[in-house]
The first five atom37 places (N, CA, C, CB, O) and aatype in JSON, in Angstrom:
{
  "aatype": [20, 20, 20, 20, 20, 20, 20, 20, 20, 20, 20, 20, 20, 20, 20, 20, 20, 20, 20, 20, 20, 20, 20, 20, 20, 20, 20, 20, 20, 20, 20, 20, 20, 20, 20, 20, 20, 20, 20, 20, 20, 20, 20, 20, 20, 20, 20, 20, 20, 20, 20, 20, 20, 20, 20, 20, 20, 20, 20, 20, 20, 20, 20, 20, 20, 20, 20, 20, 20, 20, 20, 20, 20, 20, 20, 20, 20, 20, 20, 20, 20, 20, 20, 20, 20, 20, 20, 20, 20, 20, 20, 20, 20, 20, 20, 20, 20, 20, 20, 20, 20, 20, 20, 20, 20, 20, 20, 20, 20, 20, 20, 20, 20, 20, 20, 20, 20, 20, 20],
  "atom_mask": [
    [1, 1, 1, 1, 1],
    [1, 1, 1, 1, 1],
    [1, 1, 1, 1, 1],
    [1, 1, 1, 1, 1],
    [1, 1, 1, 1, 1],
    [1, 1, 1, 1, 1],
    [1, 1, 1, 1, 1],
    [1, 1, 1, 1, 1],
    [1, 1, 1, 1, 1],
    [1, 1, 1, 1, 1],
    [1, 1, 1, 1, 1],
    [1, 1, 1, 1, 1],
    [1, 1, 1, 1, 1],
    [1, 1, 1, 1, 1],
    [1, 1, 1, 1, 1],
    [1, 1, 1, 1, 1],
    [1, 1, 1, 1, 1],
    [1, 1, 1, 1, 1],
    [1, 1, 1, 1, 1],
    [1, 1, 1, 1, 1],
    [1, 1, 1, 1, 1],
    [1, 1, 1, 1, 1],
    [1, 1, 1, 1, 1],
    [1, 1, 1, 1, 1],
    [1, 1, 1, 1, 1],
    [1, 1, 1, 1, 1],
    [1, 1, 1, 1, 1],
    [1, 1, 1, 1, 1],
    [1, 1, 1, 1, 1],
    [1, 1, 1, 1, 1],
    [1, 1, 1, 1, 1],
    [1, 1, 1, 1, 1],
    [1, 1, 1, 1, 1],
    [1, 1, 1, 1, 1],
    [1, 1, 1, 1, 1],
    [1, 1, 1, 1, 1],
    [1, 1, 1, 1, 1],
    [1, 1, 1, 1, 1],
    [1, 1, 1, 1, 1],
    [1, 1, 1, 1, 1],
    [1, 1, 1, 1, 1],
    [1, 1, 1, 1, 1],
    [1, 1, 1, 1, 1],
    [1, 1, 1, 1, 1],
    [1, 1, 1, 1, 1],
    [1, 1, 1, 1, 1],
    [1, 1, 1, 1, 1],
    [1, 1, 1, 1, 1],
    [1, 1, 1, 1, 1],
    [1, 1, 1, 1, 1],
    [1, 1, 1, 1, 1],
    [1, 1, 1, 1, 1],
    [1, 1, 1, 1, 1],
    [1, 1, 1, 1, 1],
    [1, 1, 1, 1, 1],
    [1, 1, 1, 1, 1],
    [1, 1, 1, 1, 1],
    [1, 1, 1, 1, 1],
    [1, 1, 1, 1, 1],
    [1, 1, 1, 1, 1],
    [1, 1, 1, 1, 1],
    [1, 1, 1, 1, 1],
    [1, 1, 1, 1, 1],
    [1, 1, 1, 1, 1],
    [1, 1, 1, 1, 1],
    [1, 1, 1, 1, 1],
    [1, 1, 1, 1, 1],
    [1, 1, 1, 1, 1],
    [1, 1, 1, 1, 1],
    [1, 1, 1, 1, 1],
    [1, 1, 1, 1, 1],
    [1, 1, 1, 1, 1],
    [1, 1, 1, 1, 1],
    [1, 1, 1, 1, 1],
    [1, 1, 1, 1, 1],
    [1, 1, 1, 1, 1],
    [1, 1, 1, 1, 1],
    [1, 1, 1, 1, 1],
    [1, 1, 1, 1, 1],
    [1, 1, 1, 1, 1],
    [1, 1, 1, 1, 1],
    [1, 1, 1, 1, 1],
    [1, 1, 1, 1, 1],
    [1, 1, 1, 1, 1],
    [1, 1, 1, 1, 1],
    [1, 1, 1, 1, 1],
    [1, 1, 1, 1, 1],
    [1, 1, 1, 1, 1],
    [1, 1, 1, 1, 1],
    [1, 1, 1, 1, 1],
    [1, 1, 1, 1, 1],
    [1, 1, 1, 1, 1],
    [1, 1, 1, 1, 1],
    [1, 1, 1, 1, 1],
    [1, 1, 1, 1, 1],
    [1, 1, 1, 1, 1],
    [1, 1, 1, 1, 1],
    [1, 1, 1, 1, 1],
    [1, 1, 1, 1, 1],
    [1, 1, 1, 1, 1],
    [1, 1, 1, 1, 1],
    [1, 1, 1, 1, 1],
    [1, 1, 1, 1, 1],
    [1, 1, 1, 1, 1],
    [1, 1, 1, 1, 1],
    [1, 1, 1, 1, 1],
    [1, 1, 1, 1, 1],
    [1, 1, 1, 1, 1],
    [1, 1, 1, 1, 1],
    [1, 1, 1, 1, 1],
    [1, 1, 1, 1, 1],
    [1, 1, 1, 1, 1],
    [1, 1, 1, 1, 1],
    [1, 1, 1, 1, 1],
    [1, 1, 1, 1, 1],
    [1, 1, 1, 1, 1],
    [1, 1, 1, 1, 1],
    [1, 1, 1, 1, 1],
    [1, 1, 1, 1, 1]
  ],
  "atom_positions": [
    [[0.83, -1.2, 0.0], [0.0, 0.0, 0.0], [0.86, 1.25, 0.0], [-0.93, 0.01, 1.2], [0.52, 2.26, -0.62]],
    [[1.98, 1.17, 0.71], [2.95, 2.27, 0.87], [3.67, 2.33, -0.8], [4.18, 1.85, 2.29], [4.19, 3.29, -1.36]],
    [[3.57, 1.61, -1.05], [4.51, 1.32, -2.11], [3.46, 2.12, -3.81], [4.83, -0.84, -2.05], [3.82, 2.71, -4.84]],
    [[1.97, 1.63, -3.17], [1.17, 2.36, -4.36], [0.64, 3.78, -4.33], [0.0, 1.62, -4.63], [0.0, 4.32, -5.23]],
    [[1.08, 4.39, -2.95], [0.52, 5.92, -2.59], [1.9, 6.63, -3.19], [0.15, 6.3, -0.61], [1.78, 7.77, -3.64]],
    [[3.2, 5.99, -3.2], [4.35, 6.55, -3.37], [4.09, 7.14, -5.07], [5.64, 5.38, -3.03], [4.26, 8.32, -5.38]],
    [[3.68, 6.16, -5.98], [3.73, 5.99, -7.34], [3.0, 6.85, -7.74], [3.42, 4.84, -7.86], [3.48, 7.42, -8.72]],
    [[1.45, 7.47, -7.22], [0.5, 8.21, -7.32], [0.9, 9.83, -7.83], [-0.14, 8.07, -6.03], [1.89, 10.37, -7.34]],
    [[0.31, 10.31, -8.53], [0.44, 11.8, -8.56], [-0.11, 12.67, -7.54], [-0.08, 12.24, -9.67], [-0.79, 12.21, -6.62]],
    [[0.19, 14.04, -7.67], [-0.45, 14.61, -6.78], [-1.73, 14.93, -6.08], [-0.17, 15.16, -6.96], [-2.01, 15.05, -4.89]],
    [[-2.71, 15.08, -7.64], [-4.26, 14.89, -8.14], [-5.02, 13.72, -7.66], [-4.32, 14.77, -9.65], [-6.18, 13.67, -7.23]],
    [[-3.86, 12.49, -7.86], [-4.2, 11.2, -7.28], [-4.49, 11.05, -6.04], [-3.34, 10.4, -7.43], [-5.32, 10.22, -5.65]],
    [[-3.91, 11.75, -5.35], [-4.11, 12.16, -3.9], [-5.2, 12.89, -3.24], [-3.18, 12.84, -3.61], [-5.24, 12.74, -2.02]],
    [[-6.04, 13.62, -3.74], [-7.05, 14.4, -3.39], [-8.35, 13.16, -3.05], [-7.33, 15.58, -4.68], [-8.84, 12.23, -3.69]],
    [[-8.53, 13.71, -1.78], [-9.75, 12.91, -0.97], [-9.47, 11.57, -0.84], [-11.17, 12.96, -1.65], [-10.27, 10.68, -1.12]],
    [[-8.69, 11.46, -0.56], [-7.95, 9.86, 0.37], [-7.19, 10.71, 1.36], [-6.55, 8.5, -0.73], [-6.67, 11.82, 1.38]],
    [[-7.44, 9.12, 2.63], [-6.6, 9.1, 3.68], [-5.04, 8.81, 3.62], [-7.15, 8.27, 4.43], [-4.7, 7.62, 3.63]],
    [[-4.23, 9.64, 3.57], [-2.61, 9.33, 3.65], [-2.09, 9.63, 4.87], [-1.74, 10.12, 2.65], [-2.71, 10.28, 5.71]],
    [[-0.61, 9.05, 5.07], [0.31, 9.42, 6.0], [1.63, 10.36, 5.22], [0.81, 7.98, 6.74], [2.46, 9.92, 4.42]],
    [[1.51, 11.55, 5.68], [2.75, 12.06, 4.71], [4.23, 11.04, 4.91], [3.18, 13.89, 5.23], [4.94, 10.65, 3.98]],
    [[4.38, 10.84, 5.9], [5.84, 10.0, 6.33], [6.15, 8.46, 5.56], [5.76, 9.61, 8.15], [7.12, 7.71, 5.54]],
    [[4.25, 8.41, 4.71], [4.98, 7.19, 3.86], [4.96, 8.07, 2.22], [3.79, 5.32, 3.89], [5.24, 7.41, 1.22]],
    [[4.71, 9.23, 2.11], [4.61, 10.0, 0.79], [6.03, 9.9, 0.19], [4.13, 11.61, 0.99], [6.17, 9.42, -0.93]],
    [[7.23, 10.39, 1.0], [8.3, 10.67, 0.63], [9.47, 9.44, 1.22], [8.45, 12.12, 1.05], [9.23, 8.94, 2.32]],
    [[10.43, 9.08, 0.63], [11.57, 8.3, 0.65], [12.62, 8.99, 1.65], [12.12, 8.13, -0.82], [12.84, 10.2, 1.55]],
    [[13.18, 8.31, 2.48], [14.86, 8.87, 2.42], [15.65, 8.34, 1.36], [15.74, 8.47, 3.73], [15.24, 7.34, 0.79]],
    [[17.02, 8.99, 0.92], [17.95, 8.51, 0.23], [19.11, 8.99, 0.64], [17.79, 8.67, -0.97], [19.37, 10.14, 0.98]],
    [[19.85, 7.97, 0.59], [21.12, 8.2, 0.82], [22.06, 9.63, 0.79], [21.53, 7.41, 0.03], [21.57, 10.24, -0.15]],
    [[22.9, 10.27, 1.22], [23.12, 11.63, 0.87], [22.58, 12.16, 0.21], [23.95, 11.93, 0.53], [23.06, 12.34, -0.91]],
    [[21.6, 12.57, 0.47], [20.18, 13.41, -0.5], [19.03, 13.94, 0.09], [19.4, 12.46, -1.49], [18.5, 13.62, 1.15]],
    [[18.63, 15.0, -0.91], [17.28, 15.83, -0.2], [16.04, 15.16, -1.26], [17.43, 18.01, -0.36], [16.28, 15.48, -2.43]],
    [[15.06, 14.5, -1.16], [14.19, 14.35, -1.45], [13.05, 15.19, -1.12], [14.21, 13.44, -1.26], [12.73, 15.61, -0.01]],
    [[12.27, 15.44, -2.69], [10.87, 16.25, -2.35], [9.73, 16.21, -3.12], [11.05, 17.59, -2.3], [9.74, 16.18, -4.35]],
    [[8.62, 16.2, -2.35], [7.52, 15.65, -3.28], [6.27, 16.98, -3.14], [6.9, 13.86, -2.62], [5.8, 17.51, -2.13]],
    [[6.13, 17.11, -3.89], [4.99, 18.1, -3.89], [3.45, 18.09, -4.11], [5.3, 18.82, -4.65], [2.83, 18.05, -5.18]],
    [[3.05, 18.13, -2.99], [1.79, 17.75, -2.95], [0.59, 18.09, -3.48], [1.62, 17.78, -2.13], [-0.28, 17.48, -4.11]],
    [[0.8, 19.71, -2.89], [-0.13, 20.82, -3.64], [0.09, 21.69, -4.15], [-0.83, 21.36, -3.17], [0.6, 22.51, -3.39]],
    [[-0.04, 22.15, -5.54], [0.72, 23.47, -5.77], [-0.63, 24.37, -6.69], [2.46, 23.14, -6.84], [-1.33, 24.13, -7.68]],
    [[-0.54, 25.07, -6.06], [-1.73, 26.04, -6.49], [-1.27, 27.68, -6.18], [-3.24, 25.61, -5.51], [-0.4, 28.14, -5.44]],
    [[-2.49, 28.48, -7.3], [-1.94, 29.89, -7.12], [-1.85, 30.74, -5.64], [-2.82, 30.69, -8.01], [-1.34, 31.82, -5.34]],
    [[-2.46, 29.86, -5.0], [-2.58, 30.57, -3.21], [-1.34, 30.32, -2.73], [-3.79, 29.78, -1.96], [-0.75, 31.25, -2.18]],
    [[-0.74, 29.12, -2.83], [0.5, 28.44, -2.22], [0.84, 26.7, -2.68], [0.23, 28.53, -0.49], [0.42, 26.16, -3.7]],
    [[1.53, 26.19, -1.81], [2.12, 25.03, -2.13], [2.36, 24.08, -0.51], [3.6, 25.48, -3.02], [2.57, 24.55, 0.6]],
    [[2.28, 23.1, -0.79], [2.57, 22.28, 0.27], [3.5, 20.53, -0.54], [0.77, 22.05, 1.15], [3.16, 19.53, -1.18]],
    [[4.67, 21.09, 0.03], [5.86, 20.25, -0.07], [6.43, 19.23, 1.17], [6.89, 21.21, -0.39], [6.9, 19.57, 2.26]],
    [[6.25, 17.9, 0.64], [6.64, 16.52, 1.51], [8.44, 16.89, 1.25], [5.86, 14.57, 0.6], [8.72, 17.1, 0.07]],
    [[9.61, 16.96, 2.25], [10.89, 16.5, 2.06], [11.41, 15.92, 2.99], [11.64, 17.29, 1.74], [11.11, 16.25, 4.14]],
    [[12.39, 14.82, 2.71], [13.02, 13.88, 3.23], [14.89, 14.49, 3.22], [12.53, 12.45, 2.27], [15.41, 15.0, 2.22]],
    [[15.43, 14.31, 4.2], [16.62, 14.82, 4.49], [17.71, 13.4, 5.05], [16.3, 16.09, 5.66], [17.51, 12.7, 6.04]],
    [[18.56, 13.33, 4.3], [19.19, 12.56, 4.88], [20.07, 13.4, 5.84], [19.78, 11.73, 3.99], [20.03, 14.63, 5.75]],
    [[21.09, 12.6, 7.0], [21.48, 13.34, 8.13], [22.65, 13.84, 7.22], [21.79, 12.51, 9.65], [23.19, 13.12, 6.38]],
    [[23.0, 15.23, 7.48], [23.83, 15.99, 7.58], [23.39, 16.95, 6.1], [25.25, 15.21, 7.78], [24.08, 17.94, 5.85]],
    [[22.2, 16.56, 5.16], [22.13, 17.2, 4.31], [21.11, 18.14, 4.69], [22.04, 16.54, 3.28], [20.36, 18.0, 5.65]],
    [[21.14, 19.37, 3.66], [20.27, 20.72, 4.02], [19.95, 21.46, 2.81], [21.05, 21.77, 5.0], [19.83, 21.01, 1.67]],
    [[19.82, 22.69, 3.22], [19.03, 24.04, 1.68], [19.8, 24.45, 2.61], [17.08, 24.85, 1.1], [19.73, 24.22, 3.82]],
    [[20.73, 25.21, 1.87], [21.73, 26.45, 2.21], [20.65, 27.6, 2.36], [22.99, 26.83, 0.88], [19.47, 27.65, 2.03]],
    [[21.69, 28.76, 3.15], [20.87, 29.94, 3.12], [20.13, 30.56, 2.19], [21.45, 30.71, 3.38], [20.73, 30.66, 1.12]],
    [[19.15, 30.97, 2.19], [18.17, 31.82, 1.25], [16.96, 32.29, 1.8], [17.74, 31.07, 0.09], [16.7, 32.06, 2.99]],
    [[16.02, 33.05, 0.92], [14.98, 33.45, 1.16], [13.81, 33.26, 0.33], [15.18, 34.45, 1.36], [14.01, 32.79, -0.79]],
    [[12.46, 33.58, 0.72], [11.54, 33.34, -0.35], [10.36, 34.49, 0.04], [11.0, 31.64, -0.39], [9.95, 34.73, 1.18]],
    [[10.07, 34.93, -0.84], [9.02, 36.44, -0.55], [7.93, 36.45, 0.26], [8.31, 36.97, -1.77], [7.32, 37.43, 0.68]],
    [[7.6, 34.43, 0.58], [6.58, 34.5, 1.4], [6.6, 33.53, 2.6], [5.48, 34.34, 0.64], [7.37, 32.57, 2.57]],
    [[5.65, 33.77, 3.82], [5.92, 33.12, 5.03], [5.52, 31.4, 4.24], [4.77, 33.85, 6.55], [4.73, 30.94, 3.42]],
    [[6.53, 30.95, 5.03], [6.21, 29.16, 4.95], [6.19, 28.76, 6.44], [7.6, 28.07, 4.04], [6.73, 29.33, 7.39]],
    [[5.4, 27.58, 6.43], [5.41, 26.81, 7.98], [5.56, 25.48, 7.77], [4.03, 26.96, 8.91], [4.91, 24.64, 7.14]],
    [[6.85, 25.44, 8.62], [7.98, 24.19, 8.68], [7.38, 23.07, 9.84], [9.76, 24.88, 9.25], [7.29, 23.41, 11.02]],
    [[6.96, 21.63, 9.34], [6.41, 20.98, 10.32], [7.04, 19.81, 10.09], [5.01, 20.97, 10.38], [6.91, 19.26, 9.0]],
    [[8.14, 19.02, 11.52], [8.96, 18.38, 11.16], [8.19, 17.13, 11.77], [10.32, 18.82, 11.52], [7.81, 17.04, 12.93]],
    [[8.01, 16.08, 10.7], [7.06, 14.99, 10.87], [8.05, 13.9, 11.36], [6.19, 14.58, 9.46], [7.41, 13.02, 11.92]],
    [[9.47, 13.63, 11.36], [10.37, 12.5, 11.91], [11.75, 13.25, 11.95], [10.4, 11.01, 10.9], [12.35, 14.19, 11.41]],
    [[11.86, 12.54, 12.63], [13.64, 13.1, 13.12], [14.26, 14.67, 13.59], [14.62, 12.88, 11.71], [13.36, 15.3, 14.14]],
    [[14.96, 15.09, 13.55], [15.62, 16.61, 14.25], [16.53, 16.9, 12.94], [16.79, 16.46, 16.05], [17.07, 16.18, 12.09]],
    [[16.41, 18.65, 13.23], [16.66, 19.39, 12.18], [16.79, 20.8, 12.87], [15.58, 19.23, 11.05], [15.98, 21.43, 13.55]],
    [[17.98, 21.09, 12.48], [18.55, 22.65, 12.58], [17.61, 23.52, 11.66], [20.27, 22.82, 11.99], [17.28, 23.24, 10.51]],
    [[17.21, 24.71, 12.45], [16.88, 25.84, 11.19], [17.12, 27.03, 11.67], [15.37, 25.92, 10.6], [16.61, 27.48, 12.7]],
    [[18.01, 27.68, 10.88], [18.57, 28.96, 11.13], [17.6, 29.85, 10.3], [20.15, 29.08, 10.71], [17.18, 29.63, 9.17]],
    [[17.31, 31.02, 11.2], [16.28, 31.84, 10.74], [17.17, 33.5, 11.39], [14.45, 31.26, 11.54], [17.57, 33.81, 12.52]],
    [[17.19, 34.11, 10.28], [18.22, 35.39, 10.26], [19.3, 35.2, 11.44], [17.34, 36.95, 10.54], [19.39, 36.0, 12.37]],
    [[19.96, 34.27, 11.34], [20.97, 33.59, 11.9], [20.79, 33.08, 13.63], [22.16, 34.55, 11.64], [21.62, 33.03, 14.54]],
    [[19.69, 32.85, 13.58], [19.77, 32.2, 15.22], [19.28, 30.66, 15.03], [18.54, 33.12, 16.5], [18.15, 30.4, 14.61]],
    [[19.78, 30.13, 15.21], [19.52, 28.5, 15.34], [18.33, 28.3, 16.4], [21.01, 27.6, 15.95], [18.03, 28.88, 17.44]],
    [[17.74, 27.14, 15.62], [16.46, 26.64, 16.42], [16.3, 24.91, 16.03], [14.91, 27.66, 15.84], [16.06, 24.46, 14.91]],
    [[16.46, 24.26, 17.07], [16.61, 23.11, 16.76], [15.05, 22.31, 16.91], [17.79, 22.62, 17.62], [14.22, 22.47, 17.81]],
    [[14.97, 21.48, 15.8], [13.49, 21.17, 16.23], [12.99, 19.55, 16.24], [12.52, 21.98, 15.15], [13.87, 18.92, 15.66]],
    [[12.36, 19.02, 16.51], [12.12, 17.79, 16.61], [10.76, 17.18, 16.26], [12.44, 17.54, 17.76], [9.72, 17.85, 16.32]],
    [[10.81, 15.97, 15.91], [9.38, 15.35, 15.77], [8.09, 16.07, 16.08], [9.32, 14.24, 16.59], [7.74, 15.98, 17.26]],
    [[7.42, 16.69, 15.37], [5.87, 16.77, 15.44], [6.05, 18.8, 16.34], [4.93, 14.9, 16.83], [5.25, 19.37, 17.08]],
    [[6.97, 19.13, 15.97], [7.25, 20.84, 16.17], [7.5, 21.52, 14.85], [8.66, 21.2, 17.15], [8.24, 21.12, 13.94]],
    [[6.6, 22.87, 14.89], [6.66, 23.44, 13.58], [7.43, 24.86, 14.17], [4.99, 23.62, 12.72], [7.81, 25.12, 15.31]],
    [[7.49, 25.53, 13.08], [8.55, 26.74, 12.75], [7.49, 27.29, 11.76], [10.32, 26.32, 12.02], [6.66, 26.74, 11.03]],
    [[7.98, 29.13, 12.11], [7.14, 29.8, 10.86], [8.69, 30.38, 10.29], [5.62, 31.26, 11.33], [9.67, 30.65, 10.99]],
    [[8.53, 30.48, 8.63], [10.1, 30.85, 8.32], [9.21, 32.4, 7.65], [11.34, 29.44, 6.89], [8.38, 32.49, 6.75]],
    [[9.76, 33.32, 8.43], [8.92, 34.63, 7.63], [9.35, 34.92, 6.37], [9.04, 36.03, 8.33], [10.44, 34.49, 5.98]],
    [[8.57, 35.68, 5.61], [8.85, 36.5, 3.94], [10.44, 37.31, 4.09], [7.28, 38.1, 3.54], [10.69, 38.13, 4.98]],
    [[11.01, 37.06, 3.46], [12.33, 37.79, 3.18], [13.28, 37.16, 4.33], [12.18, 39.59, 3.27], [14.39, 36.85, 3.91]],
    [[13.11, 36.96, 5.39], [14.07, 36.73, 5.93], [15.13, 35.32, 5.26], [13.52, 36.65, 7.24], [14.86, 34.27, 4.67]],
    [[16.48, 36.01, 5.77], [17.42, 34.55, 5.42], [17.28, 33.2, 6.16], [18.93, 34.82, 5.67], [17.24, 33.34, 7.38]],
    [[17.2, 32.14, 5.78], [17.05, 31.08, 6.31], [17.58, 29.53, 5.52], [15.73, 31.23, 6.57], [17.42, 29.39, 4.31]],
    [[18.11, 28.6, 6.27], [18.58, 27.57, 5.96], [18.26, 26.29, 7.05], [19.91, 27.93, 5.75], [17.99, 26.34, 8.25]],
    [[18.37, 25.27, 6.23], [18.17, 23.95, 7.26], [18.85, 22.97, 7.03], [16.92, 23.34, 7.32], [19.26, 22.77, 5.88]],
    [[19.18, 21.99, 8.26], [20.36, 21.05, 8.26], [19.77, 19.56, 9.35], [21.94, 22.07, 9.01], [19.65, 19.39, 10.57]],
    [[19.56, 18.82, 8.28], [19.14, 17.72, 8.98], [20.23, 17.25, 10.05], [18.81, 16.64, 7.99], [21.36, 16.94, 9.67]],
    [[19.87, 17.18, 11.47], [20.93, 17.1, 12.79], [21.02, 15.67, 12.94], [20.4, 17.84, 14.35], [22.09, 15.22, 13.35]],
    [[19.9, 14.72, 12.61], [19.39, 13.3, 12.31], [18.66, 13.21, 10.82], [18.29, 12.86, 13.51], [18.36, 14.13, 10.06]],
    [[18.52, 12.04, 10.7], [17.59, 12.3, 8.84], [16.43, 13.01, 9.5], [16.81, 10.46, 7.65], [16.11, 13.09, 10.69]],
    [[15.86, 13.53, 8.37], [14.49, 14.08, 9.1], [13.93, 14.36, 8.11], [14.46, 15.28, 10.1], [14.54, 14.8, 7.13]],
    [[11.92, 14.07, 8.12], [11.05, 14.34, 6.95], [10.14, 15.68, 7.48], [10.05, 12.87, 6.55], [9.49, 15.74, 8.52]],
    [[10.27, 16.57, 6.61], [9.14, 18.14, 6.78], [7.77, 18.01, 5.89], [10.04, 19.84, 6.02], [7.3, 17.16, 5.13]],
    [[7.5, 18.9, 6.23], [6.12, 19.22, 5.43], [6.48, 20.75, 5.44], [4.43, 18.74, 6.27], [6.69, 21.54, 6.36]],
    [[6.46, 20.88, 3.89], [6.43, 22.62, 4.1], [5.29, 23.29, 2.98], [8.24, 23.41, 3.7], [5.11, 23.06, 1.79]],
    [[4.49, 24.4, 4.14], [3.46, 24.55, 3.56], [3.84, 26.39, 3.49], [2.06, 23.82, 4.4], [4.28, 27.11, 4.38]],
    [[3.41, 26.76, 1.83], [4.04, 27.9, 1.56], [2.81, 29.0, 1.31], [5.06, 27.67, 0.33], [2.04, 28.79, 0.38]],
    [[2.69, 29.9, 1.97], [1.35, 30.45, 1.57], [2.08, 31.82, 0.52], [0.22, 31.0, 3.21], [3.05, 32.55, 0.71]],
    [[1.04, 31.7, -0.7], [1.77, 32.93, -1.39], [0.88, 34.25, -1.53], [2.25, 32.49, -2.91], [1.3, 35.32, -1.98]],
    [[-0.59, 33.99, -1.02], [-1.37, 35.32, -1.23], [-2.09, 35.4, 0.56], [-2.82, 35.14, -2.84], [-2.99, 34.64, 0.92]],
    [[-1.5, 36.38, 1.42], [-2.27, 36.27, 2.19], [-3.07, 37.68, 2.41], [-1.62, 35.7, 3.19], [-2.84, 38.32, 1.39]],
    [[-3.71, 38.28, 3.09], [-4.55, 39.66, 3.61], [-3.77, 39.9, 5.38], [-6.79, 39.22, 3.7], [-3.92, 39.32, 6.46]],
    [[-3.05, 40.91, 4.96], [-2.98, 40.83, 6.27], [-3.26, 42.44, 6.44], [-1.54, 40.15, 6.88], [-2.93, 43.42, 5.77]],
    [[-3.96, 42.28, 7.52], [-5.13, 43.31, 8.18], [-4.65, 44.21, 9.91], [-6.74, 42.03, 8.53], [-5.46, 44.97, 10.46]]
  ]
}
């Protein structure tokens, strides 16, 4: 069953029960990523980290929220480290610099909002 949700597209996915932690693979020195939803509002991205691999510093114009579904993971957010663990999320704000470094392998969910109202 794990093996036929993996194969599925994204579309394929709409209105079924999944586990994201069987969506995405680890691999060996590698960042794996699967993308779940991508639409004009935002995006929501499955990634798999093997230990010691990461996304170097950068930025992106809009807030994302980092939700680490297995293992521990460094995330530097305008340079202060925040270490996070199983089933703890992070908000990474618009513009700021930020990078992440799997401390153990570790799988995220990152959900990217690109149009919001803020009031």
């Amino acid at each position: 069953m794990q093996h036929e949700e993996r194969e599925l597209g994204s579309k394929d996915l709409v209105a079924r029960e999944l586990r994201p932690l069987d969506l995405v693979d680890y691999q060996e020195d590698s960042v794996v990523s699967r993308t779940i939803i991508d639409e004009k509002a935002g995006t929501v991205t499955l990634f798999a980290f093997d230990q010691g691999q990461g996304l170097s510093e950068h930025t992106a114009p809009f807030d994302a929220l980092v939700h680490i579904l297995d293992g521990e993971a460094e995330v530097v957010i305008s340079g202060k480290p925040h270490r996070l663990k199983e089933g703890q999320i992070i908000i990474l704000p618009a513009n700021e610099r930020h990078s992440l470094k799997a401390v153990k392998k570790f799988k995220m969910m990152l959900t990217m909002i690109r149009s919001i109202d803020r009031k």
